[in-house]
N, C-alpha and C positions, 0 to 999 in steps of 0.2 A: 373519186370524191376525196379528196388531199385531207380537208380540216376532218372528218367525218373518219379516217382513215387512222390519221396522225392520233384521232382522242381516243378509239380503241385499240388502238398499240398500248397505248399508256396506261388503258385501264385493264384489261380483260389478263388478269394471271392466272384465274383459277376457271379451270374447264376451258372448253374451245368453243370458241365462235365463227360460222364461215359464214362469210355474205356475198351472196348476186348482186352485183348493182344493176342499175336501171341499163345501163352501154354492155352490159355483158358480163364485163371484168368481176373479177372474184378476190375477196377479202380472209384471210383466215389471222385468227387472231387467238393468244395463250396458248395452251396447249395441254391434253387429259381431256379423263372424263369429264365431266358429260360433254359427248360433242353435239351442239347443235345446230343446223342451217338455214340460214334464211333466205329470203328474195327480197330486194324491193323492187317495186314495179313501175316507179317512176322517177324526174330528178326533183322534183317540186318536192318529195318524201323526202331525198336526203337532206336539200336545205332546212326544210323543217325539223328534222332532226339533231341539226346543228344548234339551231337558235333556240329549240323548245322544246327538248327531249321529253321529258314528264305530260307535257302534254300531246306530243307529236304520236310518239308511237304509239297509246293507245288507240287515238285517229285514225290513224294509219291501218291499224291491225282490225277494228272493226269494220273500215270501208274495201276491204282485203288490198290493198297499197303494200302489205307487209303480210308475209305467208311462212310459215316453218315446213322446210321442203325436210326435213328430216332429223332426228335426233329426238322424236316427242313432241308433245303440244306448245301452246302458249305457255304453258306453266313451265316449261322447262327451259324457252327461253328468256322469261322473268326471271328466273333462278339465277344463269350464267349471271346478266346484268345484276340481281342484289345482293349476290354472294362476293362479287369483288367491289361494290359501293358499298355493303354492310350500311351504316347508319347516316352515309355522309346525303346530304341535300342537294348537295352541289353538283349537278352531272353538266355534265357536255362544257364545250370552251367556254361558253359563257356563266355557268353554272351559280359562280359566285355572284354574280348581277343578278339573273332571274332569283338567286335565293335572297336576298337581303331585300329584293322589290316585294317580293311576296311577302315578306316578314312586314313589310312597313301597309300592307295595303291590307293586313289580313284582318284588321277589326272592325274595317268598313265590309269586308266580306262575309264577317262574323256577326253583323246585327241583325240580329232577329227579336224585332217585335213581335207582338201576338200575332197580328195580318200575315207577317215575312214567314213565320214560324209554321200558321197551317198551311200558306203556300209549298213550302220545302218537305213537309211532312205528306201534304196529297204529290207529289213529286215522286218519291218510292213508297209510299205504303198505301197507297190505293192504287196500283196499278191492278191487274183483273187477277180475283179471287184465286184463280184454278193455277198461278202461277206460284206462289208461295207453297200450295201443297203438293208439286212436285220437284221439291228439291229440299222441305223443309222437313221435320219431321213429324209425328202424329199429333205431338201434341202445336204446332207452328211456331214453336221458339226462335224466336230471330234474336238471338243475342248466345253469347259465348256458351258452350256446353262444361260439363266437367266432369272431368275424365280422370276415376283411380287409377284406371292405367289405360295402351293404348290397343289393345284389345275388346274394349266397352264400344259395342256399336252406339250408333248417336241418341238412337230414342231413349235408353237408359240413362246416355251421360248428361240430356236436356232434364231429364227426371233427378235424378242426383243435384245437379245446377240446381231447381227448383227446391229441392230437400237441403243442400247446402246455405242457402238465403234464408229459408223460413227457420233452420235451427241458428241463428245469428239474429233474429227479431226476437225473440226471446218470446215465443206467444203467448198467449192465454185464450179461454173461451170469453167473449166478448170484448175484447181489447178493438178497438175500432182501428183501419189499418186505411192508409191510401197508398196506393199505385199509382206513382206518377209514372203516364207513359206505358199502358197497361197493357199494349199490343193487342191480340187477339183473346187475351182474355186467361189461358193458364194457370200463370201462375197465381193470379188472383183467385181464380176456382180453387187451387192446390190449398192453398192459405187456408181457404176458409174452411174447404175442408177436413182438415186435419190438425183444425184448434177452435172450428166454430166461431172463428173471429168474422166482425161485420166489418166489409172491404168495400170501398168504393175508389173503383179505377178511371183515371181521368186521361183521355187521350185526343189527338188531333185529326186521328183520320176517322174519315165518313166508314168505309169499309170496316177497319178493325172495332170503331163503337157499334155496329149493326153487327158482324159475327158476336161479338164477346157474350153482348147484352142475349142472342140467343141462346150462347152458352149456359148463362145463365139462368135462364127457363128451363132449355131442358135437363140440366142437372138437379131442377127441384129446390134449388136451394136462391134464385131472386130475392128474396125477402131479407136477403142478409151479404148477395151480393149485387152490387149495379155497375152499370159502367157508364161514364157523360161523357160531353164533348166539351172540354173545355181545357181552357190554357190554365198549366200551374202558375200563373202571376194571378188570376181571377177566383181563385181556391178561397176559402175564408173561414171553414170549420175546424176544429182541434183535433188529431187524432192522435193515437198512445204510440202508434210506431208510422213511420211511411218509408216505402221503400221505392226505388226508381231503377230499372235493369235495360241499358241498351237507348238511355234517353239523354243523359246528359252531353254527351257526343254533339246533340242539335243545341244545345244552350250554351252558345256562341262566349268566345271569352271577355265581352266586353260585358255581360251579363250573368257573371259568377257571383255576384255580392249580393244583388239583388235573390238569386237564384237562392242562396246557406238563408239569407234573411228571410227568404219565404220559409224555406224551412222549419228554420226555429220559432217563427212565428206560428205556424201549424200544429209544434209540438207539445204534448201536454208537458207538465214541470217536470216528470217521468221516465218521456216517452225516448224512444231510439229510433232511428234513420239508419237506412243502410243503401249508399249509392257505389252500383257496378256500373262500370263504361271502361271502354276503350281507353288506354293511354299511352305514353312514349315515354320512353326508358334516356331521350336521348336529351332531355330539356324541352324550354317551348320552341314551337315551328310554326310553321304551316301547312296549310293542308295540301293535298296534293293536287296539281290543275285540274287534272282529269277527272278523278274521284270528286270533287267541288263542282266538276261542268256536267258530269253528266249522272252521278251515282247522288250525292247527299249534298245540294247544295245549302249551304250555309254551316254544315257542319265541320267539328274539331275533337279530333283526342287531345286532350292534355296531357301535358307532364304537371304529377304531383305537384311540383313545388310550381306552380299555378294553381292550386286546386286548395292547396292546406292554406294557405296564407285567408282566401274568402272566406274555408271555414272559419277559423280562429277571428276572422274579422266582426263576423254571425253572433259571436258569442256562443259558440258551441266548442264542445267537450272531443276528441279523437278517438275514441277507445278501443277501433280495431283496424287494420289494416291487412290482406291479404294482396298479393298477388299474383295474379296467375298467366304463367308466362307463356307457354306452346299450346294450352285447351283452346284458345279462338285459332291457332292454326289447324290444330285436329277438327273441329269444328267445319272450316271452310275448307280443308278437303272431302271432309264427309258430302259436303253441299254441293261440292264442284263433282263429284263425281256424280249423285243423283240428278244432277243439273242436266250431265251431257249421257245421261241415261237415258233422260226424257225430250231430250235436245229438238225428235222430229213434236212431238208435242207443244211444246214451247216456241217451235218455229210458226206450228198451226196457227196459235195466238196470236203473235208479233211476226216476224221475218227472220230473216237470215242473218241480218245486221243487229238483231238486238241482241242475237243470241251469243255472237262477238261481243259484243258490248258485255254482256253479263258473264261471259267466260271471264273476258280479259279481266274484270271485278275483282270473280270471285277467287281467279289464281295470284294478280297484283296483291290482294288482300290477306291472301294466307304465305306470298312471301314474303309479306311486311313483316307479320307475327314472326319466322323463322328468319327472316334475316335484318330486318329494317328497322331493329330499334318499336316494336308496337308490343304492347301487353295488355293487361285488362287489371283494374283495380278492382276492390273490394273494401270502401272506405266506409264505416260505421263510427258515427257520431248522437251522444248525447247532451242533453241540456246537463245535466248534474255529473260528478267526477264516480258519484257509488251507483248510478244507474243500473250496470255494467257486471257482472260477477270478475272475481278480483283474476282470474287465471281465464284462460281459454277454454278449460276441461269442457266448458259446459255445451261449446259447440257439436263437439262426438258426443258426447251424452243426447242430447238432442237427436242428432244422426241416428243414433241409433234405436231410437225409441218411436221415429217418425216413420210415417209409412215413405215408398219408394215415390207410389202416386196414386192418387185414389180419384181423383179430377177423371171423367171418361174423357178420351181424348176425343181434337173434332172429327174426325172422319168417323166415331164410333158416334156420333151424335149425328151427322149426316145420315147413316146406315138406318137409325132408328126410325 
């Protein structure tokens, strides 16, 4: 395969690559650790590899078309490939074409009204119950972990995550809080209990508003926390802080203005916001084919300077910014290995092919964070310039005054 042959001579310097092709013949390409080998199993694979890399080889690799005959998993042949593209977009001959088409097509990709928005949302987060609590942790944090260091197994570091966000709202008892995007319900439980604040979490999936809303019974404490089904554009009450973890990802970039404007519409003259998502180190892009067709469709990480311009457009205030650059890779390794712990389980459920499908995810996803330009923000914004305490001190002071987690997690609430 000439053109397929010719782009990995020119790309592949770090680590080894050997490939089967489909007639037999054999490819080795760079040279070093890590070596890894593959197969393809057909020619209709290579062409498609040529013209649609980003989209081809995951195809490929969950309809098995594409196999690692040796050197490790899929995750290590994602590695070879994003350790010598590091941040670039542009793969395969045609690379700079498909990258500038996707840049021009990506806002019609990105619209999500409220209809488009709970379609894409029952899309990944209502897929069945029993799948997320074998790979996730006790408490079902589906959003970035954080990690003192990398020895912190994951149930602690989603705990910390949790305790990390709540000392940056700056709580009080009865300061009224909303959770845009409220998942399963945690960190809203954590909230409340550990400052007595009255939280109301607003989210799109059928699934996570029926677990959370039980969370909340049986923790004893409904009366002060609730969860709805509803779009944040349809929200219309004031609250003193709101906070959004692992949701702005789905609120598309043609809808970031509207998004800071809700916001500060929501907030009282006081009050502080704190928005975690996913972002890129590398500028704006697009998303990737695959990750868009078959994992989040309508979703985007941003780059900052996409993101600050809305706020300040909002009429909002900056007052903290963190970044946190390898905890979603430590994260989605922790995931990928629970993942293929429980792999004959998860196959019970779906098949053989999904489970490709969510391998190749969650290893594409944690080489992004280490090699491909992806990070995770932590941007907190007020209406007012003194909101805010004048230093950061107050964030460890916080830390350390706050429990780790006192929320009982859900499988300890199942057991009851």
């Amino acid at each position: 395969m000439f053109v397929l042959d010719r782009f990995l001579k020119s790309l592949i310097r770090t680590g080894t690559l050997s490939i089967t092709y489909a007639d037999g013949t054999t490819g080795c390409y760079g040279a070093g650790e890590p070596h890894v080998a593959l197969r393809i199993h057909d020619k209709a694979t290579q062409w498609r590899l040529v013209f649609h890399p980003e989209l081809a080889v995951g195809e490929a690799f969950m309809d098995g078309r594409i196999t690692v005959e040796s050197g490790g998993d899929v995750f290590d042949m994602l590695a070879v490939f994003m350790r010598n593209l590091g941040w670039s977009s542009e793969q395969g001959p045609l690379g700079a074409i498909t990258a500038k088409l996707r840049w021009l097509l990506r806002r019609l990709q990105q619209y999500n009204p409220a209809g488009t928005s709970r379609q894409n949302v029952a899309h990944h987060y209502d897929l069945k119950d029993e799948l997320f609590d074998l790979f996730l942790d006790q408490d079902r944090q589906y959003s970035c972990a954080y990690f003192p260091d990398l020895d912190t197994e994951l149930d602690e570091a989603q705990a910390q995550k949790k305790r990390h966000i709540a000392a940056k709202l700056l709580l009080k008892p009865g300061v009224k809080v909303l959770d845009i995007g409220s998942g399963w319900g945690g960190l809203g439980l954590y909230i409340s209990q550990v400052s007595r604040a009255d939280v109301t979490g607003i989210t799109l999936s059928q699934e996570q508003h029926r677990v959370s809303n039980q969370r909340a019974q049986g923790a004893g404490i409904a009366d002060r926390v609730r969860f709805e089904m509803r779009d944040y554009r349809q929200e219309s009450r004031r609250y003193d802080r709101v906070v959004s973890v692992g949701m702005f990802e789905h609120v598309g970039v043609n809808h970031y203005d509207a998004y800071f404007r809700k916001v500060a519409e929501l907030l009282t003259d006081d009050g502080v916001a704190l928005i975690h998502s996913i972002g890129r180190s590398d500028g704006p892009g697009a998303t990737n084919p695959w990750i868009r067709k078959y994992i989040f469709p309508g979703g985007y990480s941003p780059a900052l300077s996409e993101v600050l311009p809305a706020i300040e457009r909002a009429g909002l205030v900056v007052t903290d910014v963190e970044i946190l650059r390898l905890h979603y890779a430590e994260t989605l390794k922790h995931w990928r290995q629970r993942f293929n712990q429980n792999r004959d389980r998860i196959r019970a459920l779906y098949d053989e092919r999904f489970c490709r499908m969510w391998d190749f995810y969650l290893a594409a996803s944690e080489g992004a964070f280490r090699w491909g330009g992806h990070m995770v923000f932590q941007v907190q914004v007020a209406k007012a310039v003194e909101t805010v305490p004048m230093t950061r001190d107050y964030i460890g002071e916080a830390e350390r005054r706050l429990p780790l987690d006192l929320a009982p997690t859900r499988r300890q609430e199942a057991a009851e």
